[in-house]
N, C-alpha and C positions, 0 to 999 in steps of 0.2 A: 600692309598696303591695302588701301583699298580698291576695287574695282574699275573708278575714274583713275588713278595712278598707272593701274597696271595697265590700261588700252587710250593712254594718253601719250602723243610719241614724245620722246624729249624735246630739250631746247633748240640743239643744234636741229632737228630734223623740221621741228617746226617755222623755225628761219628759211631751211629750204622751200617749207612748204610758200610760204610766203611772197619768196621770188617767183615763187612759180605761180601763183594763185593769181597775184596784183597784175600783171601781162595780161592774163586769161580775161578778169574782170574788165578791164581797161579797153581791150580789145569789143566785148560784150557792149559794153555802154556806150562807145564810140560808132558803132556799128549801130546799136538799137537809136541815137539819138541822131544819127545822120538817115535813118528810116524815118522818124517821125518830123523833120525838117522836110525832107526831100519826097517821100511817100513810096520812091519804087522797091519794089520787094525784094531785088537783086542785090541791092545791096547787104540784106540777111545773109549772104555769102559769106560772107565776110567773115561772120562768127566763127566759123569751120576752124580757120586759124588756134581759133582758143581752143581746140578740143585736146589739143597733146598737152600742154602747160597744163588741161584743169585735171587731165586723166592722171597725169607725171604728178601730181600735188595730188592725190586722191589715190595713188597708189602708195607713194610716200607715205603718207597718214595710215594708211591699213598695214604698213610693214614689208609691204610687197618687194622681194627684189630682184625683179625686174623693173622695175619704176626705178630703182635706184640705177640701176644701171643705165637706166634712158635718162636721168638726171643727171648721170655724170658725163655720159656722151654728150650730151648736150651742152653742157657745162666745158667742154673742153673743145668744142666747137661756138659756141661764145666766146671765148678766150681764141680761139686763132681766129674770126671772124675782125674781134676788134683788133686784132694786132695788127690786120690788115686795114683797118680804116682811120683813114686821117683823117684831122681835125680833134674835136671836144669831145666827141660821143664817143671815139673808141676807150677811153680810158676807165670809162662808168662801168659798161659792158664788158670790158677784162675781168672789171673788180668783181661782180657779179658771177660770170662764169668761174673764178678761182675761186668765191666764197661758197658756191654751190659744190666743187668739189670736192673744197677743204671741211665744209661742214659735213660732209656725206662720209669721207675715208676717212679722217684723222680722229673724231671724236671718237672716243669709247663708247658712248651712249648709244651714238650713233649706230655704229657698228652691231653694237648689243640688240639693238631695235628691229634690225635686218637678218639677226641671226636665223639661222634653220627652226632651233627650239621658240621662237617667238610665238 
């Protein structure tokens, strides 16, 4: 193996990272682009929101687990969030918080990534 392989996380985990990263981003350029329309500085507030999503995807990518464990939390509070919300949006948001959990505990890879010896 080389060097890029061995501090590169797997598939599953990078999926995670991905849920968690696109929010984060999303939140950042909505927030920065509703500053440069509007100009007040308050609403840079806003970004604050991203800091768990970008920390939880940046923890994940270093192996860390406790990040995993704030992903799964999370994950399983997304999932009874949308179970509780009717209409179209709750279904996306179940599928999302079940693929963050199921990518984190069920894969091997995964699991291997987080381990102690990592």
């Amino acid at each position: 193996m080389t060097s890029d392989e061995i501090r590169r996380p797997p598939l599953p985990v990078l999926a995670t990272i991905a849920l968690f990263a696109l929010p984060a981003v999303a939140i950042v350029v909505i927030a920065l682009a509703v500053f440069a329309v509007d100009g007040d500085p308050v609403v840079l507030l806003f970004i604050l929101p991203a800091l768990l999503p970008a920390a939880t995807a940046l923890g994940l990518w270093q192996g860390n687990r406790g990040a995993r464990v704030v992903a799964v939390l999370l994950g399983v509070g997304t999932v009874s969030a949308a179970a509780n919300t009717p209409g179209p949006t709750g279904p996306p948001f179940a599928m999302a918080g079940l693929a963050i959990i199921l990518l984190l505990t069920t894969a091997r890879s995964s699991r291997a990534w987080f381990a102690p010896h990592h």
